[in-house]
Backbone as ProteinMPNN parsed JSONL, in Angstrom:
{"seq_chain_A": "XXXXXXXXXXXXXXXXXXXXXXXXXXXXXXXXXXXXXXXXXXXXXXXXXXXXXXXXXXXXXXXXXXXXXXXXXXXXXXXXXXXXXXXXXXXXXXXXXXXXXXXXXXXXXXXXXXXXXXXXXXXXXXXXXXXXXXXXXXXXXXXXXXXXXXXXXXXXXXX", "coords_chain_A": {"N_chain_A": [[3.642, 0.236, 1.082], [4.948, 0.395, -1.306], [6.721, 2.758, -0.612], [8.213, 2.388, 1.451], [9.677, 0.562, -0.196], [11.004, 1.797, -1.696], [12.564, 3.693, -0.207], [14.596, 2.369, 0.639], [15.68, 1.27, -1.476], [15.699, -1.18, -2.848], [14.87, -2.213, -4.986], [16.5, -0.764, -7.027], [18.27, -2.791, -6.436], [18.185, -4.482, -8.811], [18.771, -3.27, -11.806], [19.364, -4.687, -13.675], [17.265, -5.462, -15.816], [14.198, -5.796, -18.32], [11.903, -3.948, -19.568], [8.524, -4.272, -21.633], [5.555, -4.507, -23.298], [3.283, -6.024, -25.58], [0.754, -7.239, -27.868], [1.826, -9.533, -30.571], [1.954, -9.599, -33.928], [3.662, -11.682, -35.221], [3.972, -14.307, -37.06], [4.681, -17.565, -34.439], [5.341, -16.343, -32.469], [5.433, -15.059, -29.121], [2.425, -13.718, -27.421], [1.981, -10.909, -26.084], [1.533, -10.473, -22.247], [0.276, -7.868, -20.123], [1.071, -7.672, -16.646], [-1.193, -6.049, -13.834], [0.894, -3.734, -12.212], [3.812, -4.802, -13.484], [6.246, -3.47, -15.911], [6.402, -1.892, -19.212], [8.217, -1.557, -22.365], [9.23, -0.509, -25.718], [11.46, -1.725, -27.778], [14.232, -1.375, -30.494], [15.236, -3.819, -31.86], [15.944, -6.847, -32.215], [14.604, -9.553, -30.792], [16.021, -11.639, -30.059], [18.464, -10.331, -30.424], [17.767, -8.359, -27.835], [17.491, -10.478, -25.746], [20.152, -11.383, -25.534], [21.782, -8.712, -24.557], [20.356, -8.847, -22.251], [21.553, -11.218, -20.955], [24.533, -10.564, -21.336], [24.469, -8.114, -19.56], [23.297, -8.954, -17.088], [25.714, -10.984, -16.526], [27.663, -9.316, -16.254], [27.449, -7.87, -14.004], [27.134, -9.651, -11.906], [24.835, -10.755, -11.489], [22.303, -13.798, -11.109], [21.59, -15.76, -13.825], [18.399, -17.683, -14.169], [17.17, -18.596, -15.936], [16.903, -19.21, -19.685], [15.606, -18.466, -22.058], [14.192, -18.372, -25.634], [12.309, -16.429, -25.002], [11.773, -15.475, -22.975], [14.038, -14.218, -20.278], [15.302, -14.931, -17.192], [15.871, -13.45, -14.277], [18.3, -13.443, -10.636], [18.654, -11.662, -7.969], [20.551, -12.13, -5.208], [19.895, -11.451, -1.737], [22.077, -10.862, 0.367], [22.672, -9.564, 2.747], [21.08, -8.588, 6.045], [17.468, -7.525, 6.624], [15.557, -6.099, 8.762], [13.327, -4.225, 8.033], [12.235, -5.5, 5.511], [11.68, -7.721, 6.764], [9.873, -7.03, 8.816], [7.952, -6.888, 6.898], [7.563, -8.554, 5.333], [7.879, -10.837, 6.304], [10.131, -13.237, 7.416], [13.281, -14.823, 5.96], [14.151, -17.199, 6.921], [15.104, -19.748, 6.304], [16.172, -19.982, 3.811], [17.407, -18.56, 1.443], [16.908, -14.516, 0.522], [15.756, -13.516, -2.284], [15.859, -10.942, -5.123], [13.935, -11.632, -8.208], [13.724, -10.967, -11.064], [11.674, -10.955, -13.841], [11.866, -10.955, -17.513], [10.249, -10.927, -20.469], [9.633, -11.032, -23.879], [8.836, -9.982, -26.945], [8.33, -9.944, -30.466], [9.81, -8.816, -33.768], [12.806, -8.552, -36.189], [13.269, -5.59, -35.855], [11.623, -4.626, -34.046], [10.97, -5.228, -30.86], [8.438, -6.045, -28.397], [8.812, -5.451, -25.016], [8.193, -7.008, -21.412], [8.231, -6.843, -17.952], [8.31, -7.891, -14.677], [8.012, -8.368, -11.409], [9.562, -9.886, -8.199], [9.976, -10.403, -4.374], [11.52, -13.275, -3.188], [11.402, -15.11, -0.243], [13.324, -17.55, 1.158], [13.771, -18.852, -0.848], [14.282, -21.742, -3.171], [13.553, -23.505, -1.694], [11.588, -25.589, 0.674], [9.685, -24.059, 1.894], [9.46, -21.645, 0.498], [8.502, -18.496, -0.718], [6.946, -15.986, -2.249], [6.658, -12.881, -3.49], [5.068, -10.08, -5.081], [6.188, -7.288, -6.725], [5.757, -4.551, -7.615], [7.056, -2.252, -10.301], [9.047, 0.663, -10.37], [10.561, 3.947, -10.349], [13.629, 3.419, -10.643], [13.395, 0.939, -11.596], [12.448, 1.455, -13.892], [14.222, 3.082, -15.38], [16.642, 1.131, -15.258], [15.255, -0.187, -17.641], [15.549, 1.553, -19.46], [18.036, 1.607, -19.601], [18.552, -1.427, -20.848], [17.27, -1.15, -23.485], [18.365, 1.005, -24.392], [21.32, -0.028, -24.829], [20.497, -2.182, -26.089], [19.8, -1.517, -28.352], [22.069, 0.346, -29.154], [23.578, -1.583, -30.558], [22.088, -2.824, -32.615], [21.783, -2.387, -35.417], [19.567, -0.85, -36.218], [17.39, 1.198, -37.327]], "CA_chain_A": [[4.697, -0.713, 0.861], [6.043, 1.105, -2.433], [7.237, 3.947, -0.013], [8.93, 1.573, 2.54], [10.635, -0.222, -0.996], [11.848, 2.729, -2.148], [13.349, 4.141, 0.464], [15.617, 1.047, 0.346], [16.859, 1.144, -2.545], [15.347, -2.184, -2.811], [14.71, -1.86, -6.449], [17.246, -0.081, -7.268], [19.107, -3.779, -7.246], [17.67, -5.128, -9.713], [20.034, -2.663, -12.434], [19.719, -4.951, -15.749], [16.014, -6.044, -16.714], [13.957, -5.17, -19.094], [9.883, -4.356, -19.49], [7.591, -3.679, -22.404], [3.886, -5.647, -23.293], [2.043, -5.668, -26.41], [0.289, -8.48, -28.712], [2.855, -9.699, -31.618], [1.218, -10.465, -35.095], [4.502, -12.174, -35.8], [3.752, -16.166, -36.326], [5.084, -17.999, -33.706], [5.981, -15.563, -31.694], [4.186, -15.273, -28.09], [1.669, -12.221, -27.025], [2.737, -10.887, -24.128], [0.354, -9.591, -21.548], [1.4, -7.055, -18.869], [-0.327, -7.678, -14.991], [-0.634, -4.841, -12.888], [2.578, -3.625, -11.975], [4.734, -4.656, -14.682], [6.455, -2.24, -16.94], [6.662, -1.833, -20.449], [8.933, -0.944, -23.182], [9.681, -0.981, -26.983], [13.212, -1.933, -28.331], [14.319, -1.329, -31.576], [16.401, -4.652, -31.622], [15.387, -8.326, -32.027], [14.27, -10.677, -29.394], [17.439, -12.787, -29.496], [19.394, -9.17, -29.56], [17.412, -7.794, -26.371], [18.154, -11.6, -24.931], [21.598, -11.452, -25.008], [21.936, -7.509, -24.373], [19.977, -9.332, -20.805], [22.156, -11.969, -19.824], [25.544, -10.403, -21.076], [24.54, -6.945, -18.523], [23.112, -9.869, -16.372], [26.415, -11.437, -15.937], [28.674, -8.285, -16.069], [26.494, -7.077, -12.776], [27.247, -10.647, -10.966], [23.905, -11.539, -11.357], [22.449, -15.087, -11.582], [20.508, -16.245, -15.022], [18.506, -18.796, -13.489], [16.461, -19.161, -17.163], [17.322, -18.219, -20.538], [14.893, -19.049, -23.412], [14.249, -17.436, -26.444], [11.62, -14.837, -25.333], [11.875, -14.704, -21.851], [15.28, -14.283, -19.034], [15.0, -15.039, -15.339], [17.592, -13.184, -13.531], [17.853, -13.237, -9.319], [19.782, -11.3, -7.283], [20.524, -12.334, -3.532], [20.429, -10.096, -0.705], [23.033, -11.289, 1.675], [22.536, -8.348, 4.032], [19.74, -8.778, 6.875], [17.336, -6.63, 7.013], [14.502, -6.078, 9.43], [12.433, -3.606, 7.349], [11.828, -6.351, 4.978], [11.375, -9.235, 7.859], [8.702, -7.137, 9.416], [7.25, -6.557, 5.892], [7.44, -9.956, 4.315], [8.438, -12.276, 6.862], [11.585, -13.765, 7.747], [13.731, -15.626, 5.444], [14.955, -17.754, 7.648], [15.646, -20.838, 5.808], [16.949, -20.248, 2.836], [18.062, -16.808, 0.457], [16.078, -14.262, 0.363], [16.517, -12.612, -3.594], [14.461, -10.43, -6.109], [13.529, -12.052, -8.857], [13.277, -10.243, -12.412], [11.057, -11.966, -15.1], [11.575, -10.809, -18.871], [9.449, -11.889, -21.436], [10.172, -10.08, -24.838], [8.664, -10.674, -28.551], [8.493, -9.278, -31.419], [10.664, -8.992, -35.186], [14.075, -7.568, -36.362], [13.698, -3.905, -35.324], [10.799, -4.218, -33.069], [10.547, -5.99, -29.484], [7.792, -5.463, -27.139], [9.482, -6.407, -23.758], [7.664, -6.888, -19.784], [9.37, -7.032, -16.689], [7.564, -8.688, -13.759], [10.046, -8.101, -10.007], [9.299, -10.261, -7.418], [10.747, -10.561, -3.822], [11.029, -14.402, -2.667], [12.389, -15.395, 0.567], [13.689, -18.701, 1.541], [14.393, -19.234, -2.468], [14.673, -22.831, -3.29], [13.555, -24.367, -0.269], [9.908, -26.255, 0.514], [9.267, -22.973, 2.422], [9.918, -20.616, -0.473], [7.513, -17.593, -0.488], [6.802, -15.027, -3.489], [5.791, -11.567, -3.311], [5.332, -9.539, -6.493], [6.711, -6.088, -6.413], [5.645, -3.351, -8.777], [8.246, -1.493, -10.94], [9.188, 1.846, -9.816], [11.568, 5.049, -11.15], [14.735, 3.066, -10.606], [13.525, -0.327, -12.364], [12.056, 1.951, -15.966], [15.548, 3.408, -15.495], [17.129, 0.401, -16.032], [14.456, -0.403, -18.863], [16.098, 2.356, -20.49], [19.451, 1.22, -19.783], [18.819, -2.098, -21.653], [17.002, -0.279, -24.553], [19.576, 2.018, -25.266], [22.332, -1.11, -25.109], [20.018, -3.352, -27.062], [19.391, -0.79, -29.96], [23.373, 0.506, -30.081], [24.227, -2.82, -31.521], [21.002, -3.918, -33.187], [21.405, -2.086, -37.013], [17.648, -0.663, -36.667], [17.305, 3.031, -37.108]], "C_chain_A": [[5.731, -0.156, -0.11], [6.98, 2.194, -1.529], [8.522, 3.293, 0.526], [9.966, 0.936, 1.11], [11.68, 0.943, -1.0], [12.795, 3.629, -1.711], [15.016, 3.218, 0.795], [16.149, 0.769, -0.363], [16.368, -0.414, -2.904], [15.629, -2.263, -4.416], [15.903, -1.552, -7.537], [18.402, -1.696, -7.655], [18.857, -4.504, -8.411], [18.185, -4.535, -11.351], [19.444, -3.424, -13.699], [18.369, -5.482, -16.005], [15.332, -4.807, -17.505], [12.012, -4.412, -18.635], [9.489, -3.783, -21.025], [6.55, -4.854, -22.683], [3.752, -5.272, -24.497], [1.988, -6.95, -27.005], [1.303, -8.517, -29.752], [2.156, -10.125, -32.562], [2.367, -11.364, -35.736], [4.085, -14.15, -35.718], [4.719, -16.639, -35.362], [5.897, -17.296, -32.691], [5.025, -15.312, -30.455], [3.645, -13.757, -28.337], [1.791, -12.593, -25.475], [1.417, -10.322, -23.804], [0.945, -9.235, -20.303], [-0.078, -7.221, -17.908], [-0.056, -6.454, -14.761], [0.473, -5.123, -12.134], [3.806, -4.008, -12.984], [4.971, -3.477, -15.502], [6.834, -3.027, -18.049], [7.33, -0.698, -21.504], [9.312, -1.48, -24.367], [10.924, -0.455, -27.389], [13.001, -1.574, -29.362], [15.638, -2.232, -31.867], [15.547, -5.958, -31.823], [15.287, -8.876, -31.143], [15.173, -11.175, -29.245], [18.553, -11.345, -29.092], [18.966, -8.879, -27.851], [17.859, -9.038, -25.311], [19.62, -11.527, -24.59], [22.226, -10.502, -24.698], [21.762, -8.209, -22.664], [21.159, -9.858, -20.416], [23.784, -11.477, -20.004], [25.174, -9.417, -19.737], [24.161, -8.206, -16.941], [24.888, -10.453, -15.683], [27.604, -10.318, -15.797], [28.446, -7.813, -14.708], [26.78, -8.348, -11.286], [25.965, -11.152, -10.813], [23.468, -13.167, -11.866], [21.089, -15.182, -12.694], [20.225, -17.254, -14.379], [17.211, -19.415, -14.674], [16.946, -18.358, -18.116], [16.56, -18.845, -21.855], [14.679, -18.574, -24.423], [13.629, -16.407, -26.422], [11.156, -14.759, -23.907], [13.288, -15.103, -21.217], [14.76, -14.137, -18.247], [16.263, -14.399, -14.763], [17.158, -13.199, -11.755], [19.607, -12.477, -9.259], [19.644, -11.547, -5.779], [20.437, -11.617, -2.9], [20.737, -11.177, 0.063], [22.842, -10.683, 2.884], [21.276, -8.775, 5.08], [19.429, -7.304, 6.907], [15.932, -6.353, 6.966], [13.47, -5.461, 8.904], [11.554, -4.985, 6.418], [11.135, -7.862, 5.764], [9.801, -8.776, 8.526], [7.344, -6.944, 7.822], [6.45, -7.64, 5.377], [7.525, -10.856, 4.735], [9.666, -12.563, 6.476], [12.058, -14.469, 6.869], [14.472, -16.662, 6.151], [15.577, -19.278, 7.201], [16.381, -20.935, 4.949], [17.149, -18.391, 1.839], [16.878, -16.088, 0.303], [16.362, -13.123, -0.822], [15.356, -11.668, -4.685], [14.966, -10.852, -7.262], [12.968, -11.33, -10.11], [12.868, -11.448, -13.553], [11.079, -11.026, -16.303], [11.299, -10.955, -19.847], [9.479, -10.071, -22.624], [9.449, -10.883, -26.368], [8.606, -9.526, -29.53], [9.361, -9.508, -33.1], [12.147, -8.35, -35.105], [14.288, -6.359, -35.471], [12.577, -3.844, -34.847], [10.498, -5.174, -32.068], [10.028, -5.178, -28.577], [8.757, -6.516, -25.972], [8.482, -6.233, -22.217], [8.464, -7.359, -19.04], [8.231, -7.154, -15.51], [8.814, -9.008, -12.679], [8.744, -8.806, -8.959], [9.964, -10.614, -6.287], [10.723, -12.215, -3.356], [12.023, -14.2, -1.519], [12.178, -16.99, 0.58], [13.485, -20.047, -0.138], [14.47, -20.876, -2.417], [14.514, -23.535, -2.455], [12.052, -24.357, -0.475], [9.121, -24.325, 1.251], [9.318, -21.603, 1.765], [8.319, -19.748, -0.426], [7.915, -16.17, -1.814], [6.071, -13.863, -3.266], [6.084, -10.864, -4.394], [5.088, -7.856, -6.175], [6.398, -5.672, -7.404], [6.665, -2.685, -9.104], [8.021, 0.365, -10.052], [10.082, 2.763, -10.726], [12.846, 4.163, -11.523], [14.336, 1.686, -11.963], [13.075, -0.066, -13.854], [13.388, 2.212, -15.858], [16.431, 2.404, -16.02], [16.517, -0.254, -17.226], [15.152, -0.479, -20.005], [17.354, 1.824, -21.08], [19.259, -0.179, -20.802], [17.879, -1.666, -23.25], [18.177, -0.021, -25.228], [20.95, 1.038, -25.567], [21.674, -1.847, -26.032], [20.104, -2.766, -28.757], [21.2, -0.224, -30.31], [24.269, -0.804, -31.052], [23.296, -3.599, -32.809], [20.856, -3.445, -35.015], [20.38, -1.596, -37.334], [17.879, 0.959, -36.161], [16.002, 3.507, -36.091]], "O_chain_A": [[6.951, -0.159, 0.056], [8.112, 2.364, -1.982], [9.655, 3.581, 0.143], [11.152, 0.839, 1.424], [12.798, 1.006, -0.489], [13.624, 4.229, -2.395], [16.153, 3.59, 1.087], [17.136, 0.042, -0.248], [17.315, -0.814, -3.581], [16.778, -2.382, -4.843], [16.074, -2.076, -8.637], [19.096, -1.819, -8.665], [19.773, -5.221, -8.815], [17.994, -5.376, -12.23], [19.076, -2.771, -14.676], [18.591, -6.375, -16.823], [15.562, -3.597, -17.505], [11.299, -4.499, -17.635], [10.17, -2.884, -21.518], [6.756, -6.005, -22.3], [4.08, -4.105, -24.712], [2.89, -7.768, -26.826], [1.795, -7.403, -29.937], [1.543, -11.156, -32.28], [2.072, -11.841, -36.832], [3.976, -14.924, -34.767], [5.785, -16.03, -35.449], [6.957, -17.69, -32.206], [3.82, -15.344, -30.702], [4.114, -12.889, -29.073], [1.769, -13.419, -24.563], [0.528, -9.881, -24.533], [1.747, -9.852, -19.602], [-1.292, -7.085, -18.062], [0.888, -5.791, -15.19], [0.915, -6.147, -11.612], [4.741, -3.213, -13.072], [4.116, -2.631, -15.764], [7.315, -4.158, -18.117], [7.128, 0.516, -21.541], [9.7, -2.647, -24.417], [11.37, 0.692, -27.397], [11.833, -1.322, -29.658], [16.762, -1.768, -32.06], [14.361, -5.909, -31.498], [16.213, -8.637, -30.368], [15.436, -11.327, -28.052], [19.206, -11.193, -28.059], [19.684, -9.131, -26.883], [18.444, -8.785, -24.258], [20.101, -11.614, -23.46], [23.392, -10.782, -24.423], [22.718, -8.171, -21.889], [21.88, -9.228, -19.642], [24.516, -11.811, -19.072], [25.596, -9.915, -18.692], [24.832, -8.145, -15.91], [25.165, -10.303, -14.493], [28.544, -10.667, -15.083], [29.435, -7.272, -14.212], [26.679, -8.086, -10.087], [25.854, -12.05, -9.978], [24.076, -13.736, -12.773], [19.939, -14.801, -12.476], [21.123, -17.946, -13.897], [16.487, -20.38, -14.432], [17.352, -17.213, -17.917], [17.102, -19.708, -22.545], [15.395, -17.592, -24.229], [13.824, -15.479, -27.206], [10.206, -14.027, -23.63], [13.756, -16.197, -21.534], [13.788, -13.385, -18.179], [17.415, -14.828, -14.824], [15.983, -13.021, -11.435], [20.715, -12.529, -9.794], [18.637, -11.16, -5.186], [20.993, -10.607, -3.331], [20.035, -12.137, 0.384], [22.856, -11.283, 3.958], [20.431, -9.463, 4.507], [20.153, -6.32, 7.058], [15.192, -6.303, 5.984], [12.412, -6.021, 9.191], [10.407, -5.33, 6.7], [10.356, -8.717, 5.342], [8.858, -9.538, 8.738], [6.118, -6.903, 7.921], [5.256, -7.729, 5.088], [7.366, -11.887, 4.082], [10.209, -12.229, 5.423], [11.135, -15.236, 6.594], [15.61, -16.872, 5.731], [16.487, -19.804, 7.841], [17.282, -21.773, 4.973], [16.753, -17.268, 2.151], [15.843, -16.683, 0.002], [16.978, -12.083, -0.588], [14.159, -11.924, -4.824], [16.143, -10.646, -7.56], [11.757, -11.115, -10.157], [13.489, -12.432, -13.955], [10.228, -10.144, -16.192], [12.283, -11.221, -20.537], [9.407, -8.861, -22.406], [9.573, -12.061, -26.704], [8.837, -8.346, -29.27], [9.392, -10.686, -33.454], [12.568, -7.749, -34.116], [15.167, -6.164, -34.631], [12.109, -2.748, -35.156], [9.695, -6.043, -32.409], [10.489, -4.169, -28.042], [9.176, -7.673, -26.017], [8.065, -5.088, -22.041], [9.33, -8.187, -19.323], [7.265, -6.393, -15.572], [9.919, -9.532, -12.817], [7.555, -8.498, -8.888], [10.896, -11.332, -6.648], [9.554, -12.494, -3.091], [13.047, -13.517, -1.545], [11.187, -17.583, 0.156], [13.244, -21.235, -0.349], [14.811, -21.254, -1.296], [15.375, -24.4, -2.298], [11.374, -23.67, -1.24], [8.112, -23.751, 0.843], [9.228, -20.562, 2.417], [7.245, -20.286, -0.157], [9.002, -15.647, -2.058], [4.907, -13.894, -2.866], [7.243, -10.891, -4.808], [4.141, -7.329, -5.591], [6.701, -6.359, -8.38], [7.394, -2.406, -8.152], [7.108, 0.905, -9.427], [10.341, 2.338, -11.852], [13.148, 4.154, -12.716], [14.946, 1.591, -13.028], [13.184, -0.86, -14.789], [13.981, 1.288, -16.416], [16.999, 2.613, -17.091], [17.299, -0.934, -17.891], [15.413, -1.296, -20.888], [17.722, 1.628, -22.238], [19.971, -0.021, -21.794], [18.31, -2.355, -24.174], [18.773, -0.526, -26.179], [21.636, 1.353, -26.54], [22.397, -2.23, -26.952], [20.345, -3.304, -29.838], [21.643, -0.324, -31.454], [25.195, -0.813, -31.864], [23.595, -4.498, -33.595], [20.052, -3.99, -35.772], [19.987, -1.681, -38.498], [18.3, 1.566, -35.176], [15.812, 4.699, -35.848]]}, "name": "protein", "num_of_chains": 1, "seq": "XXXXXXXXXXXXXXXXXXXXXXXXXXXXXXXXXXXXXXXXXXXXXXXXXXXXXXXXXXXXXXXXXXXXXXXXXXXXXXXXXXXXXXXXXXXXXXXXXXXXXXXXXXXXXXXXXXXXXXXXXXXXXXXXXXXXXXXXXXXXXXXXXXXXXXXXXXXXXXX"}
């Protein structure tokens, strides 16, 4: 299945999330836990920085925030395009959008956020017939990891 994604570029839309996992001794702060397939990565930026590093690249990209809380972002992106690779893969979207789904859940202090990233494809989005398939990270989706890393930490004051 990873082969068949990747050849697609599938992944590859998904451009602005984040990933990293670890336990937080910070009070009130969650512990993350990474499933298989999720990626992980440590910021050197605050949780509310790495948040809003998300949803500004989030909305610069045209993507939709469809949650924004203090220690995790939901972003989707639509695919408009049809396309049969995925129909014989996943089944048809035939009712309603069929979009991937980035989950970012982030904690941590000042100058240290663990972040995870959790990609899932749904088709027929928002509808009684909605269907979830959870996609493993790949080259392209640490890539953008990086990319919000390296944006989160040029603004964040943390050496």
């Amino acid at each position: 299945m990873m082969h068949t994604l990747g050849k697609l570029g599938l992944l590859a839309l998904i451009g602005a999330s984040v990933a990293a996992c670890s336990p937080s001794s910070r009070p009130g702060q969650p512990i993350l836990r990474a499933e298989p397939g999720s990626q992980q990565i440590a910021i050197k930026a605050s949780p509310e920085q790495v948040r809003q590093t998300l949803v500004s690249s989030a909305a610069s990209r045209g993507s939709f925030v469809i949650q924004d809380d203090p220690n995790m972002v939901i972003i989707e992106n639509a695919m408009r395009k049809a396309n049969p690779v995925l129909d014989q893969e996943f089944g048809e979207s035939s009712v309603g959008e069929r979009v991937i789904r980035v989950r970012v859940r982030f904690s941590g202090d000042r100058c240290n956020t663990r972040v995870v990233q959790d990609l899932a494809l749904i088709n027929n989005s928002r509808t009684p017939a909605e269907q979830s398939f959870q996609l493993p990270g790949d080259a392209n989706t640490m890539q953008s990891l990086q990319g919000l890393k390296s944006n989160a930490e040029s603004t964040s004051g943390c050496a």
